[in-house]
LUMKOL-564504 format. One record per residue: residue number from 1; residue in one letter; chain; x, y, z of N, C-alpha, C in turn. Coordinates in nm, 2 decimals, padded with zeros to 4 digits. Example, Ala and Ser with C-alpha at 12.3 -4.5 7.8 and 13.67 -1.06 7.14 Angstrom:
<rs>
resi	resn	chain	n.px	n.py	n.pz	ca.px	ca.py	ca.pz	c.px	c.py	c.pz
1	A	A	01.32	-00.57	00.78	01.23	-00.45	00.78	01.32	-00.33	00.78 .
2	S	A	01.28	-00.22	00.71	01.37	-00.11	00.71	01.29	00.00	00.79 .
</rs>
This chain:
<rs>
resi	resn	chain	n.px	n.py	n.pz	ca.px	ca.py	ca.pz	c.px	c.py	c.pz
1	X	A	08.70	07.49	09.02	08.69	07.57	09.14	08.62	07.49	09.25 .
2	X	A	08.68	07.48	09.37	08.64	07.46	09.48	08.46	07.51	09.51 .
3	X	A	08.37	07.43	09.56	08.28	07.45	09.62	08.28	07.57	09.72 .
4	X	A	08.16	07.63	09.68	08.17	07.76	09.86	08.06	07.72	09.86 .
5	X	A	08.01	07.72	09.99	07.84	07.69	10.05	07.82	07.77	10.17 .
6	X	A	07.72	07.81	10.16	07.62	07.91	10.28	07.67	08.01	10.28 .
7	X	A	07.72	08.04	10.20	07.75	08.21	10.17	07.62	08.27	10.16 .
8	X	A	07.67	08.46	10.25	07.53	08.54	10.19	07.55	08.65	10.11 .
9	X	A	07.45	08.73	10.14	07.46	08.86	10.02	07.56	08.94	10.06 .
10	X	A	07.63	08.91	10.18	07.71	09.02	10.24	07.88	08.92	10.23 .
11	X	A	07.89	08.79	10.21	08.02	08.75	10.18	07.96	08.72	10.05 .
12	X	A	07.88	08.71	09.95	07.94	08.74	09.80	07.98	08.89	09.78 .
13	X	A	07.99	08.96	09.89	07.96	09.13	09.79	08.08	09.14	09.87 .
14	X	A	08.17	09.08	09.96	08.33	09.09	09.97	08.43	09.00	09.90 .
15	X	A	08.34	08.90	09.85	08.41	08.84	09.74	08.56	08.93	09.63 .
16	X	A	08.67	08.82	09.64	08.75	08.96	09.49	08.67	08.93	09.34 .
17	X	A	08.68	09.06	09.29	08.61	09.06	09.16	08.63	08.93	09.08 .
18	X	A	08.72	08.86	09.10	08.82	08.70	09.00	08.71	08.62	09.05 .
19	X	A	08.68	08.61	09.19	08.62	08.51	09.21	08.44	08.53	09.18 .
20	X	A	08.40	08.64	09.23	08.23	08.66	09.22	08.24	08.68	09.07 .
21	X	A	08.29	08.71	08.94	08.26	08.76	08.82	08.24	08.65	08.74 .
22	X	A	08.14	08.62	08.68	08.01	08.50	08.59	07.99	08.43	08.68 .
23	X	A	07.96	08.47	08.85	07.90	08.37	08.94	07.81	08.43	08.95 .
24	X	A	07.67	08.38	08.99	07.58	08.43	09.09	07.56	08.35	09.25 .
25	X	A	07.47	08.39	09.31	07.44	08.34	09.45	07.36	08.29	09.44 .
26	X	A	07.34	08.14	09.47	07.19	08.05	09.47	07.20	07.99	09.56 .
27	X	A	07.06	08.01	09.66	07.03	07.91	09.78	07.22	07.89	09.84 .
28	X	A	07.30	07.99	09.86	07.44	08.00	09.95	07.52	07.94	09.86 .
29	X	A	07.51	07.91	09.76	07.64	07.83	09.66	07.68	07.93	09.54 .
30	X	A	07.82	07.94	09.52	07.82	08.03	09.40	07.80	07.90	09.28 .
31	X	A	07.73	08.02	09.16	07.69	07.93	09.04	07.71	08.02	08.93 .
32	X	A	07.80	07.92	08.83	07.89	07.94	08.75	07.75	08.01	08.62 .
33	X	A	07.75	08.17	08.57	07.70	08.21	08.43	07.76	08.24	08.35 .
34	X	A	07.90	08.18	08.29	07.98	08.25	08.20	07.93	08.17	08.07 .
35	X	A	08.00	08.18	08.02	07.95	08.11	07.84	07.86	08.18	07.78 .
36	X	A	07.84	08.32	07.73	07.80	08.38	07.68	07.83	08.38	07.53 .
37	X	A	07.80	08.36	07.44	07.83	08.38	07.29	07.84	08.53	07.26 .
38	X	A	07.86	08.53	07.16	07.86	08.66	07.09	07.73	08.72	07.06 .
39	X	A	07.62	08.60	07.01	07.50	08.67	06.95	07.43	08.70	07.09 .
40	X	A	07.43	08.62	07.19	07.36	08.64	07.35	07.38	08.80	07.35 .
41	X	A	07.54	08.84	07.36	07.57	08.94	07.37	07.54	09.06	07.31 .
42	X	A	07.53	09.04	07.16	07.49	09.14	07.09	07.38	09.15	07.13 .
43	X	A	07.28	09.06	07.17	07.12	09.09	07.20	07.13	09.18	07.31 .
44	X	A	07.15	09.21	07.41	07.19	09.22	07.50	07.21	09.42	07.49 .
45	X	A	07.34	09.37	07.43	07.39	09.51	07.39	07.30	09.59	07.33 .
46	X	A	07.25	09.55	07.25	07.09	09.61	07.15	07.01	09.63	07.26 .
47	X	A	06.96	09.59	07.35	06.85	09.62	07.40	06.92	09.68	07.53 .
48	X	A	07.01	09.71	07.57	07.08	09.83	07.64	07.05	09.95	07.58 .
49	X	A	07.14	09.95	07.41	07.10	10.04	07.31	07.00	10.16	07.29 .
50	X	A	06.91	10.02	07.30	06.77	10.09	07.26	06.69	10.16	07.37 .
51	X	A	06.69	10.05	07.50	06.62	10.11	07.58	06.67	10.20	07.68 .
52	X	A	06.83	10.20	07.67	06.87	10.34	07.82	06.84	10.48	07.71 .
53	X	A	06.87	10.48	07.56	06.86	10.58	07.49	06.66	10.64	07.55 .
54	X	A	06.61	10.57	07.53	06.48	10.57	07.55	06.43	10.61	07.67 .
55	X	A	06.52	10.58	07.78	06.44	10.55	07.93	06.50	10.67	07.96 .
56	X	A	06.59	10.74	07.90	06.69	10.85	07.99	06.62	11.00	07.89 .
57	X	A	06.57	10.96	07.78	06.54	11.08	07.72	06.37	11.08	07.78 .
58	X	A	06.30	10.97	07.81	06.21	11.06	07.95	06.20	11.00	08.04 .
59	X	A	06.27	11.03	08.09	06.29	11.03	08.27	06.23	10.92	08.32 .
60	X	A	06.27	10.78	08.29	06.16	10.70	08.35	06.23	10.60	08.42 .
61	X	A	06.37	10.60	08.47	06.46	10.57	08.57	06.59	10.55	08.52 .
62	X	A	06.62	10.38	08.51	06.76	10.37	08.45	06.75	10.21	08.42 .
63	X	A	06.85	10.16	08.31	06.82	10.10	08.28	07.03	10.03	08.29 .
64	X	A	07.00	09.90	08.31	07.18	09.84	08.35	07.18	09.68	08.32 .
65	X	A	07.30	09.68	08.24	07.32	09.52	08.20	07.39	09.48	08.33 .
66	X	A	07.37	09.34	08.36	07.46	09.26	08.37	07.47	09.31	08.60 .
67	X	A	07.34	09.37	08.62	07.36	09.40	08.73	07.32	09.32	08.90 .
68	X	A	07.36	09.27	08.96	07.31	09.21	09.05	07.21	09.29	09.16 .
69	X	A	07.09	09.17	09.19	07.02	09.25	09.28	07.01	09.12	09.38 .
70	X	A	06.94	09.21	09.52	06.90	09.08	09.65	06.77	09.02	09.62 .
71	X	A	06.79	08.96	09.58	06.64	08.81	09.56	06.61	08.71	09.66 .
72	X	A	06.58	08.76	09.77	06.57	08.70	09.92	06.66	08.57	09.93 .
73	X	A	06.81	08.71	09.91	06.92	08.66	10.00	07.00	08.56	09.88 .
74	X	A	06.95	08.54	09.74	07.05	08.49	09.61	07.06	08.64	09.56 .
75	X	A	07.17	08.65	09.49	07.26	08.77	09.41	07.23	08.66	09.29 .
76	X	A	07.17	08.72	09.20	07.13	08.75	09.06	07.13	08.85	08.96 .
77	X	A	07.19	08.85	08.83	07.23	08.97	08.77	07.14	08.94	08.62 .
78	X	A	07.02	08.97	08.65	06.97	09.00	08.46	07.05	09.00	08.37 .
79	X	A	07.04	08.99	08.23	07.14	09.05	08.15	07.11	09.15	08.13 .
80	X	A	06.96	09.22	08.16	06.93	09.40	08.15	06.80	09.40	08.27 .
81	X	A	06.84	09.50	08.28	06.70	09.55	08.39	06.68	09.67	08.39 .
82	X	A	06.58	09.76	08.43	06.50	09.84	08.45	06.45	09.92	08.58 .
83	X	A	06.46	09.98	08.66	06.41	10.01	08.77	06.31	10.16	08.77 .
84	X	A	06.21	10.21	08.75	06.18	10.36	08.79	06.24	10.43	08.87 .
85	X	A	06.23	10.57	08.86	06.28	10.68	08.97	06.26	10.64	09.11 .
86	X	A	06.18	10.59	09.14	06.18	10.57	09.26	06.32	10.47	09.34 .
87	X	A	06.34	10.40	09.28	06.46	10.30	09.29	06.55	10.37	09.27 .
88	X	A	06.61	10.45	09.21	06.70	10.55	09.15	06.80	10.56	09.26 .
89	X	A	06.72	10.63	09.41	06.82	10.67	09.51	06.81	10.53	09.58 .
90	X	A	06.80	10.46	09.55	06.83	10.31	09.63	06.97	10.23	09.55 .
91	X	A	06.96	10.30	09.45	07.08	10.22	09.38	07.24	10.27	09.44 .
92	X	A	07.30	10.19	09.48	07.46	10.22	09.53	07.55	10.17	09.48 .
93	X	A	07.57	10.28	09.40	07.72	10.26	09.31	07.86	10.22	09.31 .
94	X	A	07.85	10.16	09.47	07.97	10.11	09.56	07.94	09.93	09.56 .
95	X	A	07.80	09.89	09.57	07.82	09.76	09.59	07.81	09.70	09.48 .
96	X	A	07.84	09.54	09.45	07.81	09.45	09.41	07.66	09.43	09.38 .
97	X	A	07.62	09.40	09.50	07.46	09.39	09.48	07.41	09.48	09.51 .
98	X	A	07.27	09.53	09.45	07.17	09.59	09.47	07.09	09.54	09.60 .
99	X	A	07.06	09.61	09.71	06.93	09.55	09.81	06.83	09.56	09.75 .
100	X	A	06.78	09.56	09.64	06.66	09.57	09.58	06.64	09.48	09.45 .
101	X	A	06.50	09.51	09.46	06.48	09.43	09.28	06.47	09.53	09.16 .
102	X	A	06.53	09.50	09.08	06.46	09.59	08.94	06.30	09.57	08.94 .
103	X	A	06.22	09.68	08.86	06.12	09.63	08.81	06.11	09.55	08.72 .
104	X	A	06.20	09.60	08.58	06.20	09.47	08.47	06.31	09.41	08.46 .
105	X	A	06.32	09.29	08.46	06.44	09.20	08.43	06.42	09.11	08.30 .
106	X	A	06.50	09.12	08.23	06.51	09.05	08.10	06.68	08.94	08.11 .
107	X	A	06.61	08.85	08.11	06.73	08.71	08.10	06.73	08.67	07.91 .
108	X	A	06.81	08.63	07.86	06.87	08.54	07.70	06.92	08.45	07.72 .
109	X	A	06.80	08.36	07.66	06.88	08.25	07.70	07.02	08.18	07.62 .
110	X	A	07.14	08.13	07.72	07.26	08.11	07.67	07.32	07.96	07.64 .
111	X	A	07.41	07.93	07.56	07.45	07.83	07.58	07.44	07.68	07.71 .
112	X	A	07.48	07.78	07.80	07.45	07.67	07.93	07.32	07.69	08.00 .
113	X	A	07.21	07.75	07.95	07.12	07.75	08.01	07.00	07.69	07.98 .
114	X	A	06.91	07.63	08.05	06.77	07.60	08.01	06.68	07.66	07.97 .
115	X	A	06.54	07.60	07.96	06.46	07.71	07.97	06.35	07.70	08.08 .
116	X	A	06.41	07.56	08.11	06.31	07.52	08.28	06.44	07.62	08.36 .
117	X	A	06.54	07.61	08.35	06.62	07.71	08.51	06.55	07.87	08.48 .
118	X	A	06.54	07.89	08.36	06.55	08.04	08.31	06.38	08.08	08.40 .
119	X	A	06.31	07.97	08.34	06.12	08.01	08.40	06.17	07.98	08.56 .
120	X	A	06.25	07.92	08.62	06.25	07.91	08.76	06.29	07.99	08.83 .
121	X	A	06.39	08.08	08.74	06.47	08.19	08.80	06.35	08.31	08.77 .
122	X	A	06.30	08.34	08.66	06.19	08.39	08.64	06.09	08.40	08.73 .
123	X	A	06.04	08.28	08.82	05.94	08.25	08.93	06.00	08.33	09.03 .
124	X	A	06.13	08.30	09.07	06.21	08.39	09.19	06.18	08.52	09.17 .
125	X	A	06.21	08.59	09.05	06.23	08.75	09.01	06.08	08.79	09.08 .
126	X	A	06.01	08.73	08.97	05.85	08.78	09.05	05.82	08.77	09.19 .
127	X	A	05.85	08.64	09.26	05.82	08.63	09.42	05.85	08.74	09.46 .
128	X	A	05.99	08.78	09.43	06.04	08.85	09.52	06.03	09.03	09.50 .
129	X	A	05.93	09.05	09.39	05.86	09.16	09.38	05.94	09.24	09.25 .
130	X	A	05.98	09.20	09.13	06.01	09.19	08.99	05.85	09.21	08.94 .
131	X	A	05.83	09.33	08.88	05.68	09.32	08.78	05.69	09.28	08.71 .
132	X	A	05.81	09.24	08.63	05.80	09.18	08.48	05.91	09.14	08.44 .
133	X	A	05.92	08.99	08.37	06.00	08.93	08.35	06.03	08.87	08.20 .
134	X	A	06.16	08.90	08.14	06.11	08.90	08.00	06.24	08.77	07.94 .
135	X	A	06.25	08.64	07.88	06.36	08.57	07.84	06.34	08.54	07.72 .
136	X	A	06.46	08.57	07.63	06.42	08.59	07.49	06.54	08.47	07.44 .
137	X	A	06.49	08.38	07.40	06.52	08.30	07.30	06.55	08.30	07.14 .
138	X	A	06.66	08.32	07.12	06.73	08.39	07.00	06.70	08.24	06.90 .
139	X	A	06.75	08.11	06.98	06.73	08.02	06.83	06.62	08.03	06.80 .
140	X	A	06.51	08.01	06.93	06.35	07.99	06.92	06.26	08.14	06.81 .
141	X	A	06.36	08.23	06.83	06.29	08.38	06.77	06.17	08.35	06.82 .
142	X	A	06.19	08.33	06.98	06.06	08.40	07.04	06.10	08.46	07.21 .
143	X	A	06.02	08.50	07.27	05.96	08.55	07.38	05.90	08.50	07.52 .
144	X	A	05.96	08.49	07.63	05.86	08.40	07.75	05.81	08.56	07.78 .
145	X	A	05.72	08.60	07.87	05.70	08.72	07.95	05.60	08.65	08.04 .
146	X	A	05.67	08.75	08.16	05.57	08.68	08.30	05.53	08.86	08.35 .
147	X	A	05.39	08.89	08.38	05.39	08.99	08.46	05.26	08.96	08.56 .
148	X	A	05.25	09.10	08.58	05.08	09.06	08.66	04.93	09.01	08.56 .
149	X	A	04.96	09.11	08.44	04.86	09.11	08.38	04.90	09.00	08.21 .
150	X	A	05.01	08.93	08.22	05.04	08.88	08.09	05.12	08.74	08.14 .
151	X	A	05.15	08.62	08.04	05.19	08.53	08.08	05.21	08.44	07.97 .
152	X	A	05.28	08.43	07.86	05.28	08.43	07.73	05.45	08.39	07.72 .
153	X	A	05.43	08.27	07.59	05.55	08.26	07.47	05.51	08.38	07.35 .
154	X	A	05.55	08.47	07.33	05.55	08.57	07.22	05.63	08.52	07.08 .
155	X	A	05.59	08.53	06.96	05.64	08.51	06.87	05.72	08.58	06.80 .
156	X	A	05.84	08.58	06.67	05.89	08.68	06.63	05.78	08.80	06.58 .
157	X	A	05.62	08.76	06.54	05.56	08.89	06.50	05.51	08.96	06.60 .
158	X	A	05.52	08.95	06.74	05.47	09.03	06.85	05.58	09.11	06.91 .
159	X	A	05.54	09.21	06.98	05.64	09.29	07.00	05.66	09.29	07.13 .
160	X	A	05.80	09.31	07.18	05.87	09.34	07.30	05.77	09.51	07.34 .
161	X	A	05.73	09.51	07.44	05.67	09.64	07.49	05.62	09.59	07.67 .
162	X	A	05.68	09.68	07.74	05.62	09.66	07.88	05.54	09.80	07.93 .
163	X	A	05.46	09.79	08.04	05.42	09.86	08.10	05.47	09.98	08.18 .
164	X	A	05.57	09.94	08.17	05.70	09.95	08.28	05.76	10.09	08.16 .
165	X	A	05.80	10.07	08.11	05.82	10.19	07.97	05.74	10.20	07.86 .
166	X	A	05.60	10.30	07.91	05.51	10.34	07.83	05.59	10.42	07.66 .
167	X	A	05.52	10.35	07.61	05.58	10.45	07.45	05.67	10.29	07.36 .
168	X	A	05.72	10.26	07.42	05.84	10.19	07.38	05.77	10.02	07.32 .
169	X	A	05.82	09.99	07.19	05.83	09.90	07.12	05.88	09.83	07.02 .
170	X	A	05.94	09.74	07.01	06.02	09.71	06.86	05.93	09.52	06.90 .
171	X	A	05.88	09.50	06.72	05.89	09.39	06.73	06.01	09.30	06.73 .
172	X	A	05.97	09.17	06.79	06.07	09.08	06.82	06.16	09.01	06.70 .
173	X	A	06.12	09.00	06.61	06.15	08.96	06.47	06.24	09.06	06.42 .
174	X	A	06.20	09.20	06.47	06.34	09.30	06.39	06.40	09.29	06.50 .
175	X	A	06.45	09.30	06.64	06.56	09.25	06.71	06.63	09.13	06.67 .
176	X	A	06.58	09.03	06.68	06.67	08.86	06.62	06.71	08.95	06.47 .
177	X	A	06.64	09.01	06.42	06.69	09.04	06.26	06.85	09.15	06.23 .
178	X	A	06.81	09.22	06.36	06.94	09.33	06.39	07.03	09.29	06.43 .
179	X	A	07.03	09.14	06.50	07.15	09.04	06.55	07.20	08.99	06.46 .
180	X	A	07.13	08.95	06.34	07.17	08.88	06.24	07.14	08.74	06.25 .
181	X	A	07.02	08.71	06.33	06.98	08.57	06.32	06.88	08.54	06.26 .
</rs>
């Protein structure tokens, strides 16, 4: 694919679907996120699973894979995110991108990814007003989390639990284990 440069959040979001779909928007360049595996995916899917069943039975906003938000002016799509009620009526079911940030965003790391791009992309989410950032490492069976009050590699015996969805926890060791890894 040809180079695009200085594009913004308003010509990626007229983009055709062929061309914006496993791109994101960085600093005006589209950048290639496809190569997804299967087990990325299953993680992924699991923790859609678990948490929209959770977040929708009390009311604690909504919960969406794979969705792009404005991160001062890059289009970035978590592989899950989180938002409270309050975001709820900001979300527009017409665009591409969100004008907003999720609260929680949770990235896996994939095939083509690092884990220095993933903490960098991580550093953006939070600047730009992201509470909590979660990238789970399936070969490592562990955990990065960035928030206000935490900043930690988690291990498979610690558990996935945010602030952000009081009640909710599954250790990290039975997720990698529900994947089959």
């Amino acid at each position: 694919m040809a180079a695009v440069a200085g594009l913004t959040i308003e010509d990626f979001e007229k983009l055709p679907d062929a061309l914006a779909r496993n791109h994101e928007l960085v600093d005006g360049e589209l950048v290639d996120v496809s190569g997804n595996t299967a087990e990325h995916n299953t993680l992924r899917d699991l923790l859609i699973a678990l948490l929209l069943d959770y977040v929708k039975r009390n009311k604690l906003g909504r919960v969406i894979a794979e969705q792009e938000y404005d991160f001062a002016g890059n289009a970035h799509g978590p592989d899950v995110s989180f938002f409270g009620p309050e975001k709820v009526q900001l979300c527009n079911r017409k665009r591409r991108v969100q004008m907003f940030v999720p609260d929680l965003a949770i990235e896996i790391v994939s095939e083509n990814d690092t884990f220095a791009a993933l903490t960098k992309k991580a550093r953006r989410y939070r600047k730009c007003g992201t509470k909590e950032v979660w990238i789970f490492d399936i070969e490592g069976r562990e955990a990065y989390v960035s928030s206000d009050h935490q900043r930690a590699i988690l291990d498979e015996n610690q558990k996935f639990q945010s602030e952000l969805i009081p009640g909710f926890s599954i250790r990290l060791g039975d997720l990698f284990d529900e994947i089959g890894i």
